[in-house]
C-alpha positions in Angstrom: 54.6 175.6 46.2 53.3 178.6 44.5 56.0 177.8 41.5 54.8 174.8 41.3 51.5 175.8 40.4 52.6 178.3 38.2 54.4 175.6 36.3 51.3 173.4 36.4 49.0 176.1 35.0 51.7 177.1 32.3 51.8 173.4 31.1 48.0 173.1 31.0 47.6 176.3 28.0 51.2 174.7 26.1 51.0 172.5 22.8 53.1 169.8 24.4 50.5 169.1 27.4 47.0 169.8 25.4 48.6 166.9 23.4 49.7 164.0 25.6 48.2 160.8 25.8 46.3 161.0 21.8 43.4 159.0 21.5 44.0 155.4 18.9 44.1 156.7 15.6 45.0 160.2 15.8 48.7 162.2 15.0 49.9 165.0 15.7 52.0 164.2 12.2 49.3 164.4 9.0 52.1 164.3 6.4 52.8 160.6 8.1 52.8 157.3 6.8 49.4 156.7 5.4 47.6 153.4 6.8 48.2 150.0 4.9 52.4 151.4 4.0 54.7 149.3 5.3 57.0 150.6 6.9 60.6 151.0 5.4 62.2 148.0 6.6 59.6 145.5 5.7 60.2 147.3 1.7 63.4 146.6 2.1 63.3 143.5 3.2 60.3 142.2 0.7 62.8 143.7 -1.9 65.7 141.8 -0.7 63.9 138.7 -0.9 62.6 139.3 -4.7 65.7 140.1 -5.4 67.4 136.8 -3.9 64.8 134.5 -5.4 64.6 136.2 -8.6 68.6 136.0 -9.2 68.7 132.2 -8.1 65.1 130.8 -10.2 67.8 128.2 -12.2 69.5 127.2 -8.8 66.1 126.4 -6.8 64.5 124.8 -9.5 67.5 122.5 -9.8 67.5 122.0 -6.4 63.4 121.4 -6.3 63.9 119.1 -9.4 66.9 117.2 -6.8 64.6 116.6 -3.8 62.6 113.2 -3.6 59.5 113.4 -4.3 57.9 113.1 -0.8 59.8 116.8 0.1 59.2 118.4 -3.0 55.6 117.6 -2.6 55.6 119.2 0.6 57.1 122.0 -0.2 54.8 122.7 -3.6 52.1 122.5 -1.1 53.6 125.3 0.9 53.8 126.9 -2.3 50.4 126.5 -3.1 49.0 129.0 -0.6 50.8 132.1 -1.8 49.6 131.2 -5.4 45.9 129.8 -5.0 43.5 131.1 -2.8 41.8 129.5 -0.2 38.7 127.7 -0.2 35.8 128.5 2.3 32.7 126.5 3.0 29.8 128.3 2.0 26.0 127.8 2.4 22.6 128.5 0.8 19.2 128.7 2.8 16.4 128.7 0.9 13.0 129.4 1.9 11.6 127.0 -0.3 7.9 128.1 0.9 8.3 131.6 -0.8 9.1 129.9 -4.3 6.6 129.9 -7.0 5.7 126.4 -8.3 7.1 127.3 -11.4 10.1 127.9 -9.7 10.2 124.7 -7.7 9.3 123.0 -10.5 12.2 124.1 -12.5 14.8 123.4 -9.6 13.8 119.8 -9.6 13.7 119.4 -13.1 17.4 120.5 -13.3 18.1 118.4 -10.2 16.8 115.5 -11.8 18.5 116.2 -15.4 21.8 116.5 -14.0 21.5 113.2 -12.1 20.6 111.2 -15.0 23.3 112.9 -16.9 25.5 111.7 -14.1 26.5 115.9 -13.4 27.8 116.6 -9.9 28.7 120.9 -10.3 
């Protein structure tokens, strides 16, 4: 029992024990990969891929060019995402109580121009 102890208290002033269970975020590596790297087989693989598409570009776009036109919309849609970005809804309050009357007065003068110019932007 008394070894065991010993061990115990041993383990307790060691390296190896003070650093067990690390909180999220911490390393006991700082020359490691830095955050945002991907690791080596997701290089490799991106890489790969580039690599692929970029030595068949004649052979897919004959093949796209083959498809009816229902599946190569389709896949031009799936294609879209990676090339335009997404749209997101967005909204404007305005506390129309803490605009001058010169202000308001200019908003709906520019309302009221672009409707009988027939603008919708």
């Amino acid at each position: 029992m008394e070894n065991i102890e010993k061990l115990k208290s041993f383990l307790k002033t060691t390296k190896i024990y003070k650093n067990m269970g690390l909180k999220k975020g911490q390393t006991n590596n700082a020359a490691g990969r830095p955050p945002g790297t991907p690791n080596k087989t997701t290089a490799e693989m991106r890489s790969w891929v580039s690599d692929l598409l970029g030595k068949n570009l004649k052979k897919l776009e004959s093949d796209f060019n083959n498809l009816e036109s229902k599946e190569r919309f389709l896949i031009a849609e799936k294609l879209l995402q990676y090339v335009v970005p997404k749209q997101q809804a967005i909204s404007a309050q305005i506390d129309l109580n803490k605009l001058s009357d010169e202000q308001l007065e200019m908003i709906i003068n520019e309302l009221t121009n672009n409707l009988s110019d027939g603008e919708t932007d």
